[in-house]
Residue frames as a rotation matrix with the C-alpha (Angstrom) as fourth column:
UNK 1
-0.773 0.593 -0.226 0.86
-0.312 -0.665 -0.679 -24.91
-0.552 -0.454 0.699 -11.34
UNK 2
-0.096 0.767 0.634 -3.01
0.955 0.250 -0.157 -26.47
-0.279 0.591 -0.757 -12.49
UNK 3
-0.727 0.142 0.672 -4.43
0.450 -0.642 0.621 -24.56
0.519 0.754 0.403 -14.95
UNK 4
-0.658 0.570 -0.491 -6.63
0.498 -0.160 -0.852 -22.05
-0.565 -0.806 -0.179 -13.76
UNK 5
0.179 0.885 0.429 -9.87
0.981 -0.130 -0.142 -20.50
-0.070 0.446 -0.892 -14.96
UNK 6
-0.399 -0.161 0.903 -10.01
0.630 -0.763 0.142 -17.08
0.666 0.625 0.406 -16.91
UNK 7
0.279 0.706 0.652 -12.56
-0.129 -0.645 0.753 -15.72
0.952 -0.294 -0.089 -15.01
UNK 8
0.809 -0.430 -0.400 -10.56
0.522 0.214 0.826 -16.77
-0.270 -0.877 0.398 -11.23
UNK 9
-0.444 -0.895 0.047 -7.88
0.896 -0.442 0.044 -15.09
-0.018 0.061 0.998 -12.52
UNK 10
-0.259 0.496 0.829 -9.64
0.566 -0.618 0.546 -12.17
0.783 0.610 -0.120 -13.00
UNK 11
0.774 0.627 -0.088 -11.13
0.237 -0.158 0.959 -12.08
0.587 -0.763 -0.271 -9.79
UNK 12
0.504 -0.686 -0.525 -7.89
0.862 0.362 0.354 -12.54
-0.052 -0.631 0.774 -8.39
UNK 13
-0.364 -0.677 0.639 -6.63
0.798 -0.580 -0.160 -9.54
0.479 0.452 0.752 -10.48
UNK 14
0.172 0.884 0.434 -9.39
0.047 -0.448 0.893 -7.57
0.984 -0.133 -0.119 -9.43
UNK 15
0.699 -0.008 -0.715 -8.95
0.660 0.394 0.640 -8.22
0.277 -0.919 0.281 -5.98
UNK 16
0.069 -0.711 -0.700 -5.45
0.738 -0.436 0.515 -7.18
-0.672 -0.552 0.494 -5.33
UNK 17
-0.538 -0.181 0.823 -6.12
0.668 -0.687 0.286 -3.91
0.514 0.704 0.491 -7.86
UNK 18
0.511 0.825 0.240 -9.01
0.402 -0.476 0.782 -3.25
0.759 -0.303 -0.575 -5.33
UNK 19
0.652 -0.226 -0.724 -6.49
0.716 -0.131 0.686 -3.54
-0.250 -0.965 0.076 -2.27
UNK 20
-0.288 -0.734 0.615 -3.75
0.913 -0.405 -0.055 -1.70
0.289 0.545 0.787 -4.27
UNK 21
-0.221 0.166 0.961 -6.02
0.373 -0.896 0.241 1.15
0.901 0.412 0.136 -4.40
UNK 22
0.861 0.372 -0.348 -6.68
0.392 -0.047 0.919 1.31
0.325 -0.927 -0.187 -0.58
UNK 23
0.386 -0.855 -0.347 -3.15
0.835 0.163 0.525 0.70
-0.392 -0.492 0.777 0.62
UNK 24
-0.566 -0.632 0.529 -2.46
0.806 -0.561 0.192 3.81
0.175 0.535 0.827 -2.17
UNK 25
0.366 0.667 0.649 -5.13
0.310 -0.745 0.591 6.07
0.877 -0.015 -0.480 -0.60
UNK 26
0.679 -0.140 -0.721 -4.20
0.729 0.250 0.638 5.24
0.091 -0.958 0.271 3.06
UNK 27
-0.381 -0.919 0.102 -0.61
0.919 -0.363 0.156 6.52
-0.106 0.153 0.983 1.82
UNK 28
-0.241 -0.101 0.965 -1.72
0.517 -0.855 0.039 9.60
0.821 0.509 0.259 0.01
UNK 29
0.874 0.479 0.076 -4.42
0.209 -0.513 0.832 10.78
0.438 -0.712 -0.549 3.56
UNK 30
0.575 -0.713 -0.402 -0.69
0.730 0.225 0.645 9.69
-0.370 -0.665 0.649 5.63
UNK 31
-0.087 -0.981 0.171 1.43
0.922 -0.014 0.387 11.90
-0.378 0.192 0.906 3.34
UNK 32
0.546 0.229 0.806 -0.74
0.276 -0.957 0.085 15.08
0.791 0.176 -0.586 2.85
UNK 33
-0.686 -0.727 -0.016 1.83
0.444 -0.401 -0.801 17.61
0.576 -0.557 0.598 4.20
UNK 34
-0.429 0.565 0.705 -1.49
-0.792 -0.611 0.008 19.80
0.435 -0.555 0.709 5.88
UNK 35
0.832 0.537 -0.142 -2.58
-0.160 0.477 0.864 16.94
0.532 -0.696 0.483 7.62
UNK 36
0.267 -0.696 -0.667 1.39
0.929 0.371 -0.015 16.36
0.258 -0.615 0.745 9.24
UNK 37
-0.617 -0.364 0.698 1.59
0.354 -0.920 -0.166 19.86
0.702 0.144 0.697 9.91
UNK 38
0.380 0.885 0.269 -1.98
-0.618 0.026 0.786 19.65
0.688 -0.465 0.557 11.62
UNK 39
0.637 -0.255 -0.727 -0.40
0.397 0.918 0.026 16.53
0.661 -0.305 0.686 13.37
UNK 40
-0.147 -0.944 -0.296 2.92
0.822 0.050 -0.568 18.10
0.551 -0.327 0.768 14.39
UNK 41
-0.404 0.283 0.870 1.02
0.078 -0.937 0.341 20.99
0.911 0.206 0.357 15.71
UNK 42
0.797 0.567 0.209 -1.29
-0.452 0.331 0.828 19.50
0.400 -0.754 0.520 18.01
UNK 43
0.352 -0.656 -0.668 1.82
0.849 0.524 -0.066 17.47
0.393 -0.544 0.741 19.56
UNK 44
-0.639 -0.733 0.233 3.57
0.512 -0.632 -0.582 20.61
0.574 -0.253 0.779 20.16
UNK 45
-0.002 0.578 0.816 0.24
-0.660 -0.614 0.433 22.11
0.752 -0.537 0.382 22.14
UNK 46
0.919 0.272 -0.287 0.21
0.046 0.647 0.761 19.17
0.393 -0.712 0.582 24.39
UNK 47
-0.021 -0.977 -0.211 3.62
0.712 0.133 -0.689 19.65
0.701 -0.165 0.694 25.00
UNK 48
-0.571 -0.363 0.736 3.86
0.294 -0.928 -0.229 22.86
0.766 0.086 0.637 25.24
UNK 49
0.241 0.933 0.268 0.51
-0.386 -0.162 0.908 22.89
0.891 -0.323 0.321 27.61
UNK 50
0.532 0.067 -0.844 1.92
0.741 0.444 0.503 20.53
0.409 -0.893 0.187 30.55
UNK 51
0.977 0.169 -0.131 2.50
0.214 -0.751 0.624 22.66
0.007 -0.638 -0.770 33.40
UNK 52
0.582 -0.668 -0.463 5.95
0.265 -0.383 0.885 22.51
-0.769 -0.638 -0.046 34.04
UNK 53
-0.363 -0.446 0.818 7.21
0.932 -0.190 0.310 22.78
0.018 0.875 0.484 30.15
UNK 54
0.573 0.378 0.727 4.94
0.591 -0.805 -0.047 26.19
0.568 0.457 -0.685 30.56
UNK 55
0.738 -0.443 -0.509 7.12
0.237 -0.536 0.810 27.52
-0.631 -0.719 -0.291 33.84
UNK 56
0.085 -0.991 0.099 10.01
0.773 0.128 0.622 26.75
-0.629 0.024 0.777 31.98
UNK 57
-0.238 -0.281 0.930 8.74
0.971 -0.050 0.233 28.92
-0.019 0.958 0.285 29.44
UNK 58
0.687 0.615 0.387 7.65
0.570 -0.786 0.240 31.45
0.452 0.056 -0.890 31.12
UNK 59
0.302 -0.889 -0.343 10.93
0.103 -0.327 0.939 31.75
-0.948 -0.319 -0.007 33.81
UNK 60
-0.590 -0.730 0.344 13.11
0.713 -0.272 0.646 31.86
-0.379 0.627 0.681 29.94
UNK 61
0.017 0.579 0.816 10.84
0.870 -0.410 0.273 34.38
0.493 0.705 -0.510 28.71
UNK 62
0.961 0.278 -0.007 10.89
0.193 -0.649 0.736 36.38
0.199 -0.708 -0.677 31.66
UNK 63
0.020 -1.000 -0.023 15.05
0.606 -0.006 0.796 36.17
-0.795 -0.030 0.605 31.79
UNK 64
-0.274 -0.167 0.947 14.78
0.884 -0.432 0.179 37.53
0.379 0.886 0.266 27.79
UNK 65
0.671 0.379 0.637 12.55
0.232 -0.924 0.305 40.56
0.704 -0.057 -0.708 28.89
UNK 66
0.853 -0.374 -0.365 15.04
0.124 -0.534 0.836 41.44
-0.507 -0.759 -0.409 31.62
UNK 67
0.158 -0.960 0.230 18.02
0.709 0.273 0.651 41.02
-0.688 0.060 0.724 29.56
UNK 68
-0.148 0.031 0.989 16.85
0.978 -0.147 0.151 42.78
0.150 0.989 -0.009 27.31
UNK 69
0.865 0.498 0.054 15.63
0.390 -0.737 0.552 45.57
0.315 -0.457 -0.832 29.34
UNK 70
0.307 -0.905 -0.295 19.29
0.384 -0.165 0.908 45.64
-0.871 -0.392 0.297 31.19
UNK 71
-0.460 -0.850 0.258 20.97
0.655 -0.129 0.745 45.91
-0.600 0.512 0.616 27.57
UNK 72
0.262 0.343 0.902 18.97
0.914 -0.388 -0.118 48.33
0.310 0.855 -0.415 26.25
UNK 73
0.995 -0.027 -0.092 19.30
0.053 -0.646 0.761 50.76
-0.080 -0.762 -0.642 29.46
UNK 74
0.318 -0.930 -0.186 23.41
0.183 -0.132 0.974 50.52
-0.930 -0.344 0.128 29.14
């Protein structure tokens, strides 16, 4: 390996200390639990929103309230 210059090293150090510190922010925004919580939220409204995932939920919701009604009455 040629010798290199003090001050190119440096830079060089510098450099990948600058990216370091990106690539460790990136992480930290990616791994705040209230932003995957926010994340996993909004997926479940879009789900939950398309028409026929709402029938389904409304026909099993509407089974509970009768069952329930039935077994309370006996």
């Amino acid at each position: 390996m040629p010798d290199r210059d003090p001050d190119e090293i440096r830079k060089d150090i510098d450099a990948a200390r600058d990216r370091l510190a990106t690539t460790v922010d990136a992480l930290a925004v990616r791994a705040n639990p209230t932003r995957i919580a926010e994340d996993v939220k909004a997926r479940v409204l879009t789900f939950v929103t398309k028409p026929a995932v709402a029938a389904s939920l409304a026909g099993v919701g509407l089974v509970t309230v009768i069952l329930v009604i039935r077994r309370s009455r006996r």
